[in-house]
N, CA, C and O of each residue as an XYZ file, in Angstrom:
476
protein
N       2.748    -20.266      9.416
C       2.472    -19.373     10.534
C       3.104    -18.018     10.264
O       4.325    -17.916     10.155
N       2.240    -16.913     10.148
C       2.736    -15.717     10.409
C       3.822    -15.087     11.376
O       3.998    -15.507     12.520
N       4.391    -14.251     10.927
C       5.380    -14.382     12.039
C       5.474    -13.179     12.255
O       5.303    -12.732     13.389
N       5.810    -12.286     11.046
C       5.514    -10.827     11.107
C       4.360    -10.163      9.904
O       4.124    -10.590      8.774
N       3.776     -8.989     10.611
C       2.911     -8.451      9.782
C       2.827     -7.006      9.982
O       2.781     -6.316     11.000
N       2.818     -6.583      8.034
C       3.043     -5.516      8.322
C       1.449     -4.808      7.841
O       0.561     -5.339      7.173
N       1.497     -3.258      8.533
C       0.061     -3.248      8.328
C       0.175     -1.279      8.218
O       1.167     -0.620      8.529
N      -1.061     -0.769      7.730
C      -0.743      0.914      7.348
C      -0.456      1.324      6.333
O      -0.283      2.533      6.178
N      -0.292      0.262      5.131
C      -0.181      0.584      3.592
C      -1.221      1.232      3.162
O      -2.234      1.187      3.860
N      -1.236      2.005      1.896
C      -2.483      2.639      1.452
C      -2.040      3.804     -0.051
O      -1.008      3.815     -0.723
N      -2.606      4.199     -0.102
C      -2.729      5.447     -0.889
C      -2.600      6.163     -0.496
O      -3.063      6.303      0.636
N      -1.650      7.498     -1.296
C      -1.308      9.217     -0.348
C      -0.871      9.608     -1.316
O      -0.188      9.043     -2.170
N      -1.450     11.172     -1.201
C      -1.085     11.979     -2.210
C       0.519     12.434     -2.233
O       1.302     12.350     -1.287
N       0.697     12.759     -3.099
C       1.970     13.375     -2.835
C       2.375     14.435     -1.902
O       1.626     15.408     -1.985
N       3.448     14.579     -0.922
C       3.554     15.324     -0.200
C       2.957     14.346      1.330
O       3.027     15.150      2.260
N       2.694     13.665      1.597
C       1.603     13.082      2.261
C       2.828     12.602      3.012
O       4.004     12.868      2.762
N       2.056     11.418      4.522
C       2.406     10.860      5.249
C       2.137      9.411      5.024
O       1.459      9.095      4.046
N       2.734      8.237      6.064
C       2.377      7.540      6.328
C       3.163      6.644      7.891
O       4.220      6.854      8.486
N       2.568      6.100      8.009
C       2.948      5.371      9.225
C       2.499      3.771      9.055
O       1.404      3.228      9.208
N       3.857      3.226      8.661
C       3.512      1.617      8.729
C       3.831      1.024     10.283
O       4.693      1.592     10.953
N       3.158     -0.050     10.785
C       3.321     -0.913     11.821
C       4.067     -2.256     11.383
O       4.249     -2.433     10.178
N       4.437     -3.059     12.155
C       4.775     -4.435     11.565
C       5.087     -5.136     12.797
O       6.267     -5.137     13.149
N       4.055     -5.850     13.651
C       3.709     -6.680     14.413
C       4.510     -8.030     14.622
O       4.150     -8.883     13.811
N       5.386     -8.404     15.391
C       5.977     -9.717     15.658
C       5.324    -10.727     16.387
O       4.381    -10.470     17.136
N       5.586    -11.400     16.284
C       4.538    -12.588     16.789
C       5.646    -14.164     17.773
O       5.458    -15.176     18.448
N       6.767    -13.321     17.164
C       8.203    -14.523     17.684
C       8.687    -13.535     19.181
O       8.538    -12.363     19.527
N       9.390    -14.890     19.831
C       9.200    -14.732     21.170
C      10.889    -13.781     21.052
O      11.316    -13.526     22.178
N      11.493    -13.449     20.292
C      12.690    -12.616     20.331
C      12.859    -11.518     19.752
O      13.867    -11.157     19.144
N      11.467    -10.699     19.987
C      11.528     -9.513     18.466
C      12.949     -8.565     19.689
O      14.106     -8.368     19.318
N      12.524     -8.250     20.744
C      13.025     -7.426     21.127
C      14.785     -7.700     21.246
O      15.469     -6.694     21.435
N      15.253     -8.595     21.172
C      16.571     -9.131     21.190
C      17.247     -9.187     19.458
O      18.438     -9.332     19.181
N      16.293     -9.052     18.633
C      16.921     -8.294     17.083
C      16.670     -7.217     16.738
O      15.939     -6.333     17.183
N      17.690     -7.359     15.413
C      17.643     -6.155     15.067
C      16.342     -6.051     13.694
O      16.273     -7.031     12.951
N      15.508     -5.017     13.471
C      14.750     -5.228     12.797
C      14.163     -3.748     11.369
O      13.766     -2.590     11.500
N      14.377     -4.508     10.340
C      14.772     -4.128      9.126
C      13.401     -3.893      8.455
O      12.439     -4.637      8.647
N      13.374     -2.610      7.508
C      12.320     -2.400      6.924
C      12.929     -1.894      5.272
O      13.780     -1.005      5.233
N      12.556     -2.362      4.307
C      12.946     -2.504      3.045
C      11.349     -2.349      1.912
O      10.148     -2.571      2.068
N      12.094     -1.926      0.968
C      10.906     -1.855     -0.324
C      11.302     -2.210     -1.641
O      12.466     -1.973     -1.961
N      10.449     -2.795     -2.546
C      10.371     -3.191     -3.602
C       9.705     -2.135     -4.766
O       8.482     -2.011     -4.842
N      10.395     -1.579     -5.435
C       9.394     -0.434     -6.309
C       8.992     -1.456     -7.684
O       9.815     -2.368     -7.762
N       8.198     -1.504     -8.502
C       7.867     -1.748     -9.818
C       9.189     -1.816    -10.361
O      10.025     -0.915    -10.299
N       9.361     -3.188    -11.017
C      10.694     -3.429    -11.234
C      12.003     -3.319    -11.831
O      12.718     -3.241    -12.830
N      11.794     -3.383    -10.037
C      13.357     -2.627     -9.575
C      13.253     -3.797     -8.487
O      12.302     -4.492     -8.132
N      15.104     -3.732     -7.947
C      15.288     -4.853     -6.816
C      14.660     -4.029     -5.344
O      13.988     -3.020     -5.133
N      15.370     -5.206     -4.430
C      14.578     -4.769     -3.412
C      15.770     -4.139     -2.740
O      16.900     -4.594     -2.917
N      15.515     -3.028     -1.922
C      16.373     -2.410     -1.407
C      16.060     -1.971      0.039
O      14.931     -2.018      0.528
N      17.243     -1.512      0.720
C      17.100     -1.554      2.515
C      16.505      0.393      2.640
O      17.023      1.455      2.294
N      15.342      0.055      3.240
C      14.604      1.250      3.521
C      15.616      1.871      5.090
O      15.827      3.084      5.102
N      16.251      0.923      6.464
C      16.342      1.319      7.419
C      16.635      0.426      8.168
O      15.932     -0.543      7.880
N      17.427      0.160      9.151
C      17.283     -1.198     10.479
C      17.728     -0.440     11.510
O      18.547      0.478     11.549
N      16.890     -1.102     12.554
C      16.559     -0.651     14.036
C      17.342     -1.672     14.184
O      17.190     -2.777     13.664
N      18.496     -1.212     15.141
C      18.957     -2.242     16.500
C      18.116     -2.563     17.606
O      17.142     -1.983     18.087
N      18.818     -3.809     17.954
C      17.786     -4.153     19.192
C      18.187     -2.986     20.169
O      17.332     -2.795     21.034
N      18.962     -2.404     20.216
C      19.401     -1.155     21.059
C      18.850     -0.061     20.810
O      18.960      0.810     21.673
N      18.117      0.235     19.612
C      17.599      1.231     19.390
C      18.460      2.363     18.498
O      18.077      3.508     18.261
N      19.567      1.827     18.116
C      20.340      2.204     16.770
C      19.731      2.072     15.770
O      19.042      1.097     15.469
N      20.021      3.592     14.784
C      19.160      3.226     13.540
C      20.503      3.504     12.618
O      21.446      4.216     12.963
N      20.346      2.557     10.972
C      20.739      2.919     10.075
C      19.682      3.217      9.234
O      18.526      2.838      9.426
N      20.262      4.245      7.817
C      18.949      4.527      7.076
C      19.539      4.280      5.819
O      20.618      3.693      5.899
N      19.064      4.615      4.436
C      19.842      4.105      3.397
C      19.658      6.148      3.189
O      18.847      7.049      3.401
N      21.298      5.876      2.546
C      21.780      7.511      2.325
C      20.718      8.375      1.735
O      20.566      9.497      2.218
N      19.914      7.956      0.678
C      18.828      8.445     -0.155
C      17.303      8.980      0.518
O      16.498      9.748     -0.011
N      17.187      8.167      2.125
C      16.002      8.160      2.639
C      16.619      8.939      3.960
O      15.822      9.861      4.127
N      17.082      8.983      4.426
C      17.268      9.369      5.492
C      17.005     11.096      6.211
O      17.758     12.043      5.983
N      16.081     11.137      6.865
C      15.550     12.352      6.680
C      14.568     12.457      6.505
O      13.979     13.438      6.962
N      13.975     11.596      5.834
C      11.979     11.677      5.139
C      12.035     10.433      6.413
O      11.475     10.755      7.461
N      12.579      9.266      6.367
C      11.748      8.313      7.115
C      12.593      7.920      8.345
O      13.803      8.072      8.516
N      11.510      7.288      9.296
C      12.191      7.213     10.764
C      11.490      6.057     11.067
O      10.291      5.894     10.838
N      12.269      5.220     11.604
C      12.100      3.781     12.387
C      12.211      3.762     13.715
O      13.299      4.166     14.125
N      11.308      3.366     14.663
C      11.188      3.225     15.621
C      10.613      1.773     15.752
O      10.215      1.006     14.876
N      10.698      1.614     17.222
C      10.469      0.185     17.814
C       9.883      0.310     18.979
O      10.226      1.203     19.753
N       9.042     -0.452     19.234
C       8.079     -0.640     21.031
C       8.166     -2.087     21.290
O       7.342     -2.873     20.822
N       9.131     -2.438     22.010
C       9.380     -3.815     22.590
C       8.639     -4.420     23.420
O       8.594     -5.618     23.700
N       7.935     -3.375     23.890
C       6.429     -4.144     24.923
C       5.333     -4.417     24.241
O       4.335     -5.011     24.649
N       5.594     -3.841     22.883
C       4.191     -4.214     21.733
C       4.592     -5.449     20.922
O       3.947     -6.422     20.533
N       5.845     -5.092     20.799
C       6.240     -6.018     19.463
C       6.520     -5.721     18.208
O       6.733     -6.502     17.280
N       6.515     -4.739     18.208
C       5.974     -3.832     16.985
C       7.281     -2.645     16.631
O       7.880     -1.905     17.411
N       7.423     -2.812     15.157
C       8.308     -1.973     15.073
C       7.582     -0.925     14.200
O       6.434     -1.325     14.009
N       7.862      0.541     13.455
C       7.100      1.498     12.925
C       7.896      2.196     11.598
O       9.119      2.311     11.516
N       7.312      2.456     10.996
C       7.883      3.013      9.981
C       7.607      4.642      9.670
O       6.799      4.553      8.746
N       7.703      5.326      9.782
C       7.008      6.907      9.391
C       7.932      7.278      8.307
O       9.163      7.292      8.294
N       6.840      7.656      7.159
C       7.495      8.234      6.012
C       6.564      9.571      5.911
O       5.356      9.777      6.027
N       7.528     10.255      5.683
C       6.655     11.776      5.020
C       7.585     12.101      4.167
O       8.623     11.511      3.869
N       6.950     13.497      3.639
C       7.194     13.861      2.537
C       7.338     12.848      1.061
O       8.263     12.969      0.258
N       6.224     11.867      0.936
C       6.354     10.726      0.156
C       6.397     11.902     -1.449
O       6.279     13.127     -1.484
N       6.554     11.172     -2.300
C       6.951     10.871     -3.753
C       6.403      9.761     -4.507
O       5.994      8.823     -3.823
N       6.305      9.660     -5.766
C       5.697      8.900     -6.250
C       6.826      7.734     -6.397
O       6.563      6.538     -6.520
N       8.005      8.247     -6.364
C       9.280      7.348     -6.117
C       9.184      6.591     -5.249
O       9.863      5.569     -5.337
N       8.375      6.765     -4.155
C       8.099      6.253     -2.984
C       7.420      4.959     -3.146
O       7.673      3.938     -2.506
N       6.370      5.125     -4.231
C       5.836      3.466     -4.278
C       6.521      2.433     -4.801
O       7.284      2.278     -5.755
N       5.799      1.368     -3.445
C       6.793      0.184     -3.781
C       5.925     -0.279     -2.785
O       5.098      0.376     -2.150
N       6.268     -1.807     -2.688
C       5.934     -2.617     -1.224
C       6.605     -2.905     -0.291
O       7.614     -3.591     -0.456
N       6.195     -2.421      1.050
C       7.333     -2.148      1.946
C       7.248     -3.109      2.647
O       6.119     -3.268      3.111
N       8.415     -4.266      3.093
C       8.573     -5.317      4.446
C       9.159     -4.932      5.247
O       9.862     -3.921      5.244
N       8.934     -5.835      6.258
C       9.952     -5.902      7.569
C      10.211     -6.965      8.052
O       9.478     -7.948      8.165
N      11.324     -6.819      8.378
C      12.002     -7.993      8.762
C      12.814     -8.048     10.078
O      13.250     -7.015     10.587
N      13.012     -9.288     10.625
C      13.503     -9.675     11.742
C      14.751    -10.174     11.710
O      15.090    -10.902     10.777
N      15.624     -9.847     12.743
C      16.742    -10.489     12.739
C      17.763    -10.276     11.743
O      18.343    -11.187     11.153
N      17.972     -8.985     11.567
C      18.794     -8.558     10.565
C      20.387     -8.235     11.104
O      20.546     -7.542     12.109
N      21.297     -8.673     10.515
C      22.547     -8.160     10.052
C      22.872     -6.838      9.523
O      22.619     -6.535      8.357
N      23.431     -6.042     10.356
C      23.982     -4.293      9.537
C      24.920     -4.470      8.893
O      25.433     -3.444      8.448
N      25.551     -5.736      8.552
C      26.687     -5.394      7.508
C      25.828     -5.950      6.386
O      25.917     -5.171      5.438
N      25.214     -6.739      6.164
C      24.915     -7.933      5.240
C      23.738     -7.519      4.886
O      23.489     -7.622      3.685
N      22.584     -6.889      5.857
C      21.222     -6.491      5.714
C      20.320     -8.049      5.027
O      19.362     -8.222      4.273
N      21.216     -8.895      5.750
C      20.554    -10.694      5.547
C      19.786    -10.029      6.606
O      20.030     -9.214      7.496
N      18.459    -10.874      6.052
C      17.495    -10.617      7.503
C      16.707    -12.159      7.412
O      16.332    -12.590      6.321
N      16.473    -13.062      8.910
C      16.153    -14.001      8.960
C      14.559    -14.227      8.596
O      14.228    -15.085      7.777
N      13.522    -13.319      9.326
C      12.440    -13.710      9.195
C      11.742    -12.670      8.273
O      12.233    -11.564      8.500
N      10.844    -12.620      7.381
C      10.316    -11.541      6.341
C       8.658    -12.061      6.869
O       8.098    -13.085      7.261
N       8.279    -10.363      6.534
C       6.701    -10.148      6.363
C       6.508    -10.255      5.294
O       7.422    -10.273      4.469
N       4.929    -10.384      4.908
C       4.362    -10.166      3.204
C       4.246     -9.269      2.523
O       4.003     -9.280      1.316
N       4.478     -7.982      3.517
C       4.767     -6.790      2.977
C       3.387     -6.122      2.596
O       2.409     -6.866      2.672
N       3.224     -5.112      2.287
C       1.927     -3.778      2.446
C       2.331     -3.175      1.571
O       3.530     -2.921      1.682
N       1.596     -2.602      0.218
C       1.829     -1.625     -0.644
C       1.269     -0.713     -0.246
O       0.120     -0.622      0.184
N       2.273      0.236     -0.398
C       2.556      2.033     -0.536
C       2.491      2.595     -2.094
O       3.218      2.402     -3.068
N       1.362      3.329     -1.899
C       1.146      3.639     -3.239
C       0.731      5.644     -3.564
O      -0.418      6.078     -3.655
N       1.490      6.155     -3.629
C       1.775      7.593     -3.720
C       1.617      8.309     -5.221
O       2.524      8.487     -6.034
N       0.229      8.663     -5.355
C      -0.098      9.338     -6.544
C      -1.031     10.485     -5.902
O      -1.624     10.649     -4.836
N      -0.848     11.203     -7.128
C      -2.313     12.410     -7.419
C      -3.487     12.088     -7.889
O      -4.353     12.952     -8.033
């Protein structure tokens, strides 16, 4: 069973935008905290950002500034907005539920959506 899904991956030129979604489907999205991370061509996977269930954000020092996480607790749905992408930028991006800010353990994972940023 699906639990989360993320959705808004695609192709963009450089310089470009994007806006990922990632849909919960568990009856506690709004009571975690919820984490969005990427995988580039290999390389490990690393923490893109986590939303508190409060609406606290952390970002990872490198991103912070290009991308912004938001959350809609009456949707379910948490958001990702990246601009000013880079080709550095591609990777496949998840999200996840129920995350830890010290540990960035996160309990439940999506299948994740490739982001793919060329000319």
């Amino acid at each position: 069973q699906v639990q989360l899904e993320e959705s808004g991956g695609g192709s963009v030129q450089p310089g470009g935008s994007l806006r990922l979604s990632c849909a919960s489907s568990t009856h506690t999205f709004s009571s975690h905290n919820i984490g969005w991370f990427r995988q580039a061509p290999g390389k490990e996977r690393e923490m893109v950002g986590i939303i508190t269930r409060h609406g606290d954000r952390y970002y990872s020092d490198s991103l912070e500034g290009r991308f912004i996480i938001s959350r809609d607790n009456d949707k379910n749905t948490a958001y990702l907005q990246m601009n000013s992408l880079s080709p550095e930028d591609t990777a496949i991006y998840f999200c996840a539920e129920d995350c830890a800010i010290a540990t960035q353990y996160c309990d439940i994972w999506g299948q994740g959506t490739q982001v793919t940023v060329s000319s």
